[in-house]
C-alpha positions, 0 to 999 in steps of 0.5 A: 077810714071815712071822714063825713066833711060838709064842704058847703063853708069850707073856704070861708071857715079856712078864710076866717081861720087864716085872718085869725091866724094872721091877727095873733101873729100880729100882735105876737110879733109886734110885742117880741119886736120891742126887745128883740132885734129884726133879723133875729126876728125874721130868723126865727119866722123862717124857721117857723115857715120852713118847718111847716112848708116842710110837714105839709110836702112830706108830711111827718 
């Protein structure tokens, strides 16, 4: 399978993709803060982190 790619902005789309990213979880974790407690929080961001880290190095 060929996949026809124009790479010319391919870092600044991945830059404004992570920026957005970034924003959202933001705004996503500052209002679950409010009822829930930090280290439940942070759990619960590793877990996210861990299961990404692990699809990405051997890729599912």
């Amino acid at each position: 399978m060929q996949y026809i790619v124009n790479l010319n902005y391919f870092g600044e789309i991945c830059a404004l993709f992570a920026s957005i990213c970034w924003s959202i979880a933001i705004i996503f974790f500052k209002s679950v803060s409010k009822n829930l407690s930090p280290i439940l929080i942070t759990a619960f961001k590793n877990s996210i982190g861990l299961f990404f880290f692990y699809f990405i190095f051997f890729n599912i």
